[in-house]
Each structure stands twice: as structure tokens, then as C-alpha cells.
VEXLUMSE-14851 format. One record per residue: x, y, z of N, C-alpha, C, O, CB in turn. Coordinates in steps of 0.2 Angstrom, whole numbers, padded with zeros to 4 digits, always signed. Each point is the difference from the previous one (the first is absolute). Glycine has a CB too. Layout:
! VEXLUMSE-14851
XYZXYZXYZXYZXYZ...
This chain:
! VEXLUMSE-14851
+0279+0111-0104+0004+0003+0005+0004+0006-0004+0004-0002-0005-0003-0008+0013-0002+0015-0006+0004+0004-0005+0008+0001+0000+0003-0005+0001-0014+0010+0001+0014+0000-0003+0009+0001-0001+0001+0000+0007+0004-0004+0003-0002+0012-0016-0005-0003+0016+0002+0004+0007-0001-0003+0005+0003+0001+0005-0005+0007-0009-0003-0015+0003-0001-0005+0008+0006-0005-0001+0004-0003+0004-0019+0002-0002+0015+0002-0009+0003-0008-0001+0009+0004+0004+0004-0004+0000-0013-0004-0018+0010+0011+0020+0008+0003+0001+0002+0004+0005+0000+0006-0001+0000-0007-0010+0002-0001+0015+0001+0002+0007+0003+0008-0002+0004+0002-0004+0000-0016+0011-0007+0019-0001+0004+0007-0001+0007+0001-0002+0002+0004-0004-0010+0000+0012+0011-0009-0005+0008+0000+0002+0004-0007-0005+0006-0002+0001-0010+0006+0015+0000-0005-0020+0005-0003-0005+0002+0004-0007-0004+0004-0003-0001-0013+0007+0011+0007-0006+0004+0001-0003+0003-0005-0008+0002-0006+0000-0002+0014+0012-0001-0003-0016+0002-0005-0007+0008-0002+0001+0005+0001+0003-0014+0006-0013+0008-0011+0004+0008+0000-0003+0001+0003-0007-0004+0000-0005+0005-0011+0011+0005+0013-0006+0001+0003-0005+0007-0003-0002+0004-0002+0004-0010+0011-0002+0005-0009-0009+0007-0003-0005+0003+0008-0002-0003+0005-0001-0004-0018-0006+0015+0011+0007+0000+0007-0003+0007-0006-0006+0004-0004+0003-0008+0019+0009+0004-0013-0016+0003-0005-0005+0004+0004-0005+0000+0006+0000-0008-0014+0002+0011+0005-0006+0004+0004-0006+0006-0001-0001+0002-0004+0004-0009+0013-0003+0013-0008-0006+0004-0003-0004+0007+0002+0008+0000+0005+0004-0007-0003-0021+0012-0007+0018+0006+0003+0006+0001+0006-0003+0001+0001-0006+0005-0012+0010-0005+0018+0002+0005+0005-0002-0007+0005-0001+0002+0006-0001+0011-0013-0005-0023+0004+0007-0002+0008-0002-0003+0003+0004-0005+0003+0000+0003-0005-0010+0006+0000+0016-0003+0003+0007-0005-0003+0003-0005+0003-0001+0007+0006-0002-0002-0016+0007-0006-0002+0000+0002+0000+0007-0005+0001+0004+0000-0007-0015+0012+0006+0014+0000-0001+0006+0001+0008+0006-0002+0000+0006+0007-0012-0012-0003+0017+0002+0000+0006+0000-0007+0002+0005-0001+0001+0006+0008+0000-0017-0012-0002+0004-0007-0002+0002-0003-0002+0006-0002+0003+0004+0002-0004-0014+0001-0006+0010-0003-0005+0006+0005+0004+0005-0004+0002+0005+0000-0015-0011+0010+0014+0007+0000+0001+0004-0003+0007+0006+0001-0001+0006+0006-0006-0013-0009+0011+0005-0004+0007+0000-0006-0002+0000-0004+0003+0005+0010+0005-0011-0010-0014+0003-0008-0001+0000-0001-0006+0006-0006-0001+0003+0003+0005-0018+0008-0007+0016-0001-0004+0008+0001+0006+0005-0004+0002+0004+0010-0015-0008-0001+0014+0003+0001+0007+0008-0006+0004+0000-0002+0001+0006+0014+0002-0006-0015+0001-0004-0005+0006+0001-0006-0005-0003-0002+0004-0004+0011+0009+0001-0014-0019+0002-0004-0003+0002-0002-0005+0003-0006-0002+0001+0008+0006-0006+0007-0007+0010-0001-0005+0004-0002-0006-0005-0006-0003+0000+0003+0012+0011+0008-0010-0014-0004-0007-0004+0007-0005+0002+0005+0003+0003-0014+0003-0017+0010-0012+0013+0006-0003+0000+0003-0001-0005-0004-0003-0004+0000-0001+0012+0009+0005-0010+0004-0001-0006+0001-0004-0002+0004-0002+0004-0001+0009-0003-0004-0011-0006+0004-0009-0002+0002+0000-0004-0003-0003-0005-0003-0003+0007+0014+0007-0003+0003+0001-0004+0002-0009-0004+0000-0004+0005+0004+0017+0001-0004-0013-0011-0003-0007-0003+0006-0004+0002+0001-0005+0003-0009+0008-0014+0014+0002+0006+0007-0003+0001+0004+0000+0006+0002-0006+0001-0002+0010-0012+0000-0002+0014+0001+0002+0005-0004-0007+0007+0003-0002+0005-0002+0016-0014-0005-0014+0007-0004-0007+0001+0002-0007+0001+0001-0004+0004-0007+0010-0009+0007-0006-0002+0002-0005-0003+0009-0001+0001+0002-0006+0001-0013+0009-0010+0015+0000+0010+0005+0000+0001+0002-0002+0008+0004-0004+0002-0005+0011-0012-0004-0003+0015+0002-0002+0004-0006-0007+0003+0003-0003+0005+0004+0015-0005-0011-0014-0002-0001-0007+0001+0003-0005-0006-0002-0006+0001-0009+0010+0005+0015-0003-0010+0003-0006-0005-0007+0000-0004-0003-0005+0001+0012-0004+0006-0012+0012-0011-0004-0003-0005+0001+0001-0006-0003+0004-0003-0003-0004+0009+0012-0003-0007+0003+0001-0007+0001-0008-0002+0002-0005+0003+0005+0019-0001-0010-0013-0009+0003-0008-0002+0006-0001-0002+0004-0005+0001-0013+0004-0006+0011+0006+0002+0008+0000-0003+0001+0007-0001-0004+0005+0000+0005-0016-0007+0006+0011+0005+0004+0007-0003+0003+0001-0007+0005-0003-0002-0001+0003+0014-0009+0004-0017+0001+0002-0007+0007+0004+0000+0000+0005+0003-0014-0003-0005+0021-0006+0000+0005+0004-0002-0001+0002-0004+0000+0005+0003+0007-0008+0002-0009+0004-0011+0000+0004-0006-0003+0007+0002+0003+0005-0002-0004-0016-0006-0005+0011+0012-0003+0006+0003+0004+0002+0007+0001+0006+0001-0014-0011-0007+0014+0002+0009+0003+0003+0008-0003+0000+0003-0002+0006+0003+0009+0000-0004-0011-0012+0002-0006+0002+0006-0004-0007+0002+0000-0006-0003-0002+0019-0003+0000-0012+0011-0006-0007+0002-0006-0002-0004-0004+0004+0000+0007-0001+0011-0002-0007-0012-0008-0002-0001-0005-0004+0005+0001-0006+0002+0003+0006-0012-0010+0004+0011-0004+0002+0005-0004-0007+0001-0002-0002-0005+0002+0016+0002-0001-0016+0007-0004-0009+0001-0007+0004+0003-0002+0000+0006+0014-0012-0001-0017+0015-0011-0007+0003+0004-0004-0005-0001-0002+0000-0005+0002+0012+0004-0001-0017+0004-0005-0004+0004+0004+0001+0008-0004+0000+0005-0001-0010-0018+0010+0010+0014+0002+0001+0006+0000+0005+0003-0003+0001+0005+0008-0007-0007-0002+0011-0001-0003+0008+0000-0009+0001+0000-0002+0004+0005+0014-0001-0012-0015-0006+0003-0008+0001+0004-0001-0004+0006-0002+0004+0004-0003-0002-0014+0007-0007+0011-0002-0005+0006+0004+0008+0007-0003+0003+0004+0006-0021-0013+0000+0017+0007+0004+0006+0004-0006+0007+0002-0002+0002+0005+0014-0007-0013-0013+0007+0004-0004+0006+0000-0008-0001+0000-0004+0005+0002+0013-0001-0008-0011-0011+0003-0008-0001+0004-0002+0004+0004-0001+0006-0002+0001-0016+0001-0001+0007+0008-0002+0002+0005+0002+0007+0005-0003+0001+0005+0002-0013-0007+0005+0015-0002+0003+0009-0001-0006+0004-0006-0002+0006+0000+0019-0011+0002-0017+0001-0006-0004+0006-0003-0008-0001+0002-0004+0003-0002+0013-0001-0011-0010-0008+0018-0008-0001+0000-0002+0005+0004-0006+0002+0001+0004-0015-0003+0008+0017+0006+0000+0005+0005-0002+0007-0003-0004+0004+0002+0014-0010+0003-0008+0004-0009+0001+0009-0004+0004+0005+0003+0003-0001+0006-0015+0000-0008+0013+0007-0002+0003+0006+0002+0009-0002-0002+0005+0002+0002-0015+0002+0009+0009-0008-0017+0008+0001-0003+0001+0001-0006-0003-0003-0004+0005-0004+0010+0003+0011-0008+0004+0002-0006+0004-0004-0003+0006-0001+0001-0005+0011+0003-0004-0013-0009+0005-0008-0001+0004+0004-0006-0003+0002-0005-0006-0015+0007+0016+0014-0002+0004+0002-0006+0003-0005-0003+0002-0005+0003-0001+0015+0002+0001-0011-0013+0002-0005+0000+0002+0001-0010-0003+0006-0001-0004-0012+0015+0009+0005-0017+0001+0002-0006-0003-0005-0005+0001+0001-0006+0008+0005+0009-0013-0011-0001-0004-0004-0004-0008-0001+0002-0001-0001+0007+0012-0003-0009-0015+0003-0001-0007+0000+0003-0005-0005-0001-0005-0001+0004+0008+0011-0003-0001-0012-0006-0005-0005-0004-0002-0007+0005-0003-0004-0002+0008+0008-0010-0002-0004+0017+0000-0008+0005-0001+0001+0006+0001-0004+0005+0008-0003-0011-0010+0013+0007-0004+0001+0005-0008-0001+0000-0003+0000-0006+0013+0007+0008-0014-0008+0003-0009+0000-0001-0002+0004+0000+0002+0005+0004-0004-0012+0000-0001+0008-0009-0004+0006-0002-0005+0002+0007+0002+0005+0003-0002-0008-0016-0005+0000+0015-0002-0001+0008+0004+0006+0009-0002+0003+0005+0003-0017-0015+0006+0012+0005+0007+0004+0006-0002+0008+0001-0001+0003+0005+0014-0011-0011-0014+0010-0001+0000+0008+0000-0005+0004-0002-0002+0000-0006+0010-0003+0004-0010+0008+0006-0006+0004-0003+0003+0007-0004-0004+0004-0002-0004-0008+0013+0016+0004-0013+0002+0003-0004+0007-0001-0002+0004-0001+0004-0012+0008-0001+0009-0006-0009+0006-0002-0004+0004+0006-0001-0003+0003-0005-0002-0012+0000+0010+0013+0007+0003+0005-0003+0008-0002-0006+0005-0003+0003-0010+0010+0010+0005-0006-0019+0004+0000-0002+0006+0005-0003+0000+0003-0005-0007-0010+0005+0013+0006+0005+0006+0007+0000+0003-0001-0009+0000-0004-0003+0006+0003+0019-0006+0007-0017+0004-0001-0007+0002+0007+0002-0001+0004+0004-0007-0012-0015+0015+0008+0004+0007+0004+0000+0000+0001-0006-0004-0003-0003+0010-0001+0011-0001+0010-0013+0001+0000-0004+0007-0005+0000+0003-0002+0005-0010+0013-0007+0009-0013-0006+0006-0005+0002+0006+0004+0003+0004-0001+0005-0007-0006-0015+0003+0014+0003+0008+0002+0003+0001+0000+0008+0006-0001+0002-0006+0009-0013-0005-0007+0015+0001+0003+0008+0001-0010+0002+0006-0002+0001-0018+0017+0002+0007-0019-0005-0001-0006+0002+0009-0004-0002+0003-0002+0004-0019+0002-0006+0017+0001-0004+0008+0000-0002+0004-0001+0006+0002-0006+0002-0004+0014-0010+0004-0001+0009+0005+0003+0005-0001-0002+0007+0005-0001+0003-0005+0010-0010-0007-0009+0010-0003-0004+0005+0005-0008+0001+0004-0002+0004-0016+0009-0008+0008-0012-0001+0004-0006+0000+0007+0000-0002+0003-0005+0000-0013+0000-0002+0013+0010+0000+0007+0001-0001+0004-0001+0005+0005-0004+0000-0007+0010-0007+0000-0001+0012+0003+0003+0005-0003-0007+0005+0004+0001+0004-0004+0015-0007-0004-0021+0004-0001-0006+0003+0004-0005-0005-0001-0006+0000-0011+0009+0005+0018-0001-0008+0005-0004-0002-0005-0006-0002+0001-0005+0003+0009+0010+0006-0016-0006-0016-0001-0004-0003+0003-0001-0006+0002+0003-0004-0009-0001+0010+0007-0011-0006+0002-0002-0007-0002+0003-0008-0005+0004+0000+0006-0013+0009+0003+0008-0014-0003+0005-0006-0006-0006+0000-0005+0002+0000+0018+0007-0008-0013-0014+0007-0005-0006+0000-0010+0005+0003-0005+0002-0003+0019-0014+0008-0011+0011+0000-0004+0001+0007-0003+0008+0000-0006+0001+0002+0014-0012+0006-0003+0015-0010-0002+0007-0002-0002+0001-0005-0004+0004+0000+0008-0002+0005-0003-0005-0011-0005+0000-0006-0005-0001+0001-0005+0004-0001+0010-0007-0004-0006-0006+0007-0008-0003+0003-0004+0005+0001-0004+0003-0004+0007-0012+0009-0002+0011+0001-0003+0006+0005-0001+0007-0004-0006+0003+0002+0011-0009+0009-0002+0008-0015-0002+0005-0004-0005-0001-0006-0004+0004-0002+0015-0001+0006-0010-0008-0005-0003-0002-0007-0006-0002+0003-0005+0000-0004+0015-0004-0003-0013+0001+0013-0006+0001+0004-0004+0002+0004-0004-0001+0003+0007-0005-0006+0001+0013+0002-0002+0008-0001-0003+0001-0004-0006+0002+0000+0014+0001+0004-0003-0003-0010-0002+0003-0008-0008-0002-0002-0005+0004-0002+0020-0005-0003-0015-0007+0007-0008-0002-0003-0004+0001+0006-0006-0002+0000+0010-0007-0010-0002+0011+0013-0006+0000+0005-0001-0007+0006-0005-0001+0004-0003+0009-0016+0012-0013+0012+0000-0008+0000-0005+0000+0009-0005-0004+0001+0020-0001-0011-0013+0010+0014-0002-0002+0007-0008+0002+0001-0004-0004+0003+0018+0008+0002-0015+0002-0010-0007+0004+0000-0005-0005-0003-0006-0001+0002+0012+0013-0003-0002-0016-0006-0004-0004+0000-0005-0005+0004-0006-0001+0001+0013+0005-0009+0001-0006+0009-0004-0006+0004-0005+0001+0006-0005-0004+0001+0015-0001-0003-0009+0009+0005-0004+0005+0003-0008+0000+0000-0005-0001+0003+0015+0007-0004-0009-0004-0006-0005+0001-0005-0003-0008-0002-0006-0001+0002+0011+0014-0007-0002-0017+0003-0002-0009+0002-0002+0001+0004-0006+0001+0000+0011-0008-0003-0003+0006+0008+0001-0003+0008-0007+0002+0006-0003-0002+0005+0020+0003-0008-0019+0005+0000-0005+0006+0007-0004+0000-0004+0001-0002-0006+0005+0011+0013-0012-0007-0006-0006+0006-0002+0003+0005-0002+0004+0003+0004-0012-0006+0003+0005+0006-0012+0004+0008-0001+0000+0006+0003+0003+0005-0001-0005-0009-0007-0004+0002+0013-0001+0004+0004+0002+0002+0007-0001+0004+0004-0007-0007-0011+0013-0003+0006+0005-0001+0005+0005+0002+0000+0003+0001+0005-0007-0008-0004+0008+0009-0008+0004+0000-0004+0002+0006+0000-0004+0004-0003+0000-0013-0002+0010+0014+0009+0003+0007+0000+0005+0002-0004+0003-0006-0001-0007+0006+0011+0008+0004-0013+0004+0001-0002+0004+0005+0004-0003+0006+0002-0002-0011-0011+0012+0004+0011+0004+0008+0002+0005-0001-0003+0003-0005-0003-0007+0008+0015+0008+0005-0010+0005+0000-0004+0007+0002+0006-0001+0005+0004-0007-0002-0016+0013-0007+0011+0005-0001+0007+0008+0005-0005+0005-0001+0002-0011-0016+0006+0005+0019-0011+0007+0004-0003+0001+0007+0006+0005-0001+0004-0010+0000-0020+0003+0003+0016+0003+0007+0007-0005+0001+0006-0006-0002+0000+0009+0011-0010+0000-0008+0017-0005+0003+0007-0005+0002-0002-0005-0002+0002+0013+0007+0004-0008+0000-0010-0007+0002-0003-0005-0005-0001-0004-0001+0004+0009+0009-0009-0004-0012+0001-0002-0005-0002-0004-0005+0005-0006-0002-0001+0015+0004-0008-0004-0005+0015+0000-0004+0005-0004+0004+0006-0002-0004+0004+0012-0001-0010-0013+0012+0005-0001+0003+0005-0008+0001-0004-0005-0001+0003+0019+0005+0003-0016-0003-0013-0006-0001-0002-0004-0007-0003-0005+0000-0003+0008+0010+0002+0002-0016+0002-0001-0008+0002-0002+0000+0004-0006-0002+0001+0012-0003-0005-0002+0008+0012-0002-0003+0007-0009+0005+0000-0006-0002+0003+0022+0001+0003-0015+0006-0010-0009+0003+0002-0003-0003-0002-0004-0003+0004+0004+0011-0005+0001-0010-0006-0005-0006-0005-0003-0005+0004-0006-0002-0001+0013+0003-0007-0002-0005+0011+0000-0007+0004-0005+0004+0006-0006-0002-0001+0021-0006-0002-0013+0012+0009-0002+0002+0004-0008+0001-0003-0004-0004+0003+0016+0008+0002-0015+0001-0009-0006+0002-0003-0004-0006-0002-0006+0001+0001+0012+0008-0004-0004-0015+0000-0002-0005-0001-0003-0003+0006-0005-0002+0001+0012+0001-0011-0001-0001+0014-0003-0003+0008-0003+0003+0003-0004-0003+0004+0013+0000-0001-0012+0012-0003-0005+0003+0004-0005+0000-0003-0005+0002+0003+0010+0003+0002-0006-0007-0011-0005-0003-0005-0002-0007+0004-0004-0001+0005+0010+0007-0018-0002-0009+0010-0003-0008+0004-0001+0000+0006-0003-0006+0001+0009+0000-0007-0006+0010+0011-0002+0000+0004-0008+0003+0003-0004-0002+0004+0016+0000-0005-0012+0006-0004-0007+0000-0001-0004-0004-0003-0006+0001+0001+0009+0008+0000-0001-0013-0004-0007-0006-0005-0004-0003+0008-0005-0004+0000+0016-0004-0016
């Protein structure tokens, strides 16, 4: 059976759009759910409002995420298709979930001022800068997908966010033709 029987005219992928807090990932999703019609799943956001947190990291300022609850949660939503799962980590999601991986990256100084101005700890803004610096989100990415799955964009200025949303868009009228 070929690509094209096997997949109803009217289905739609999922997409990951991922990358370090602060490099525009939500900017993004928000503009590529509205002008695609996809459903946006914001992770944290998720997770927050059903309790799937195991505990709360004070040294960092923040939750830690209980994803086996958070998938249990999202199964039967992504078997749907047509969602933007945003989220700043990616390696524990199923490879399976997504027919593309976008990863947002920033320069630091902009990413900096970003998590500054979100009033992060110097702890928690280091981290996050410093897994900028090495690349830490893209990698995993790069574990985690097929490479061929695997995008890179760049979330520093409008400009930027506005030839991401093409990118992303260009890719989906691609896959819609396979």
C-alpha cells in the first residue's frame, strides 16, 4: 500500500516545536496553530493545569514535570493528529508522536535579557543559557528523531519568527503532498 492510500486527504501531522525557555517557541506556535488550524499543546501549561508535576526544584524555581502522566495525558490527542506540541524538552516524548521536530534557538545575549526580564534565578538563568551555548535541546533532538525529522529555526527577532512560521508552513505543504 503505498504513502497516499495509507492516509486520509484530511489528516494532519504533529509537530514538535522545541528549544531552550525564552527562544521563541511560543511566539511561533502561537501563529502556526491559528493560520494552520492545528491544536496547540503547550506542555507546561498542561502539566500545570492537570498536576503533573512530581515535585518543585527550589534551587531552579520551577516544577518538575511527572511525563509518564503527561503522556498518559496526551496519548489519545496526538493519535488524532494536527497538534503543535511545544515544550522545552524532547527526548521522552515517542518518536512515533511526530512527523517533524522544529528546534527554536536564540543568540544568548537576546536569550539573556529574555529570561531576565521573566525575573529568572541567576541559578536557572545560567542553566538555560549554558544549554544554549552547547547546543543541549538540538541535540537531543538529534538523539531522540530521525534527522530527517529534525529542523532548526532561529527565534531572536519578528523577522526571524516570521521566516520560521514559512519554514514550518513550507514543510507542512511538503508533507502533504508525500
Amino acid at each position: 500500500m503505498s504513502k497516499m492510500t495509507e492516509r486520509s486527504e484530511d489528516a494532519k501531522p504533529n509537530i514538535l516545536i522545541t528549544g531552550t525557555p525564552g527562544a521563541g517557541k511560543s511566539y511561533l506556535c502561537e501563529r502556526l496553530s491559528a493560520q494552520l488550524k492545528f491544536d496547540w499543546l503547550d506542555c507546561s501549561k498542561i502539566a500545570k493545569d492537570n498536576n503533573f508535576i512530581e515535585e518543585y526544584d527550589d534551587e531552579y524555581d520551577c516544577p518538575i514535570l511527572d511525563e509518564d502522566k503527561l503522556m498518559d495525558h496526551l496519548e489519545p490527542i496526538m493519535a488524532k493528529g494536527g497538534n503543535i506540541v511545544e515544550y522545552h524538552g524532547c527526548d521522552f516524548f515517542p518518536e512515533r508522536w511526530f512527523q517533524a521536530v522544529f528546534v527554536v534557538t536564540c543568540p544568548n545575549t537576546t536569550l539573556y535579557d529574555r529570561l531576565k526580564e521573566r525575573k529568572y534565578n541567576e541559578k536557572k538563568l545560567t542553566s538555560n543559557i549554558e544549554c544554549e551555548i552547547f547546543g543541549t535541546i538540538l541535540e537531543e533532538a538529534k538523539d531522540s528523531y530521525k534527522e530527517d525529522k529534525v529542523f532548526v529555526l532561529r527565534g531572536e527577532t519578528r523577522q526571524d519568527a516570521d521566516k520560521s512560521l514559512k519554514t514550518v508552513k513550507n514543510w507542512y505543504r511538503t508533507w502533504k503532498r508525500k
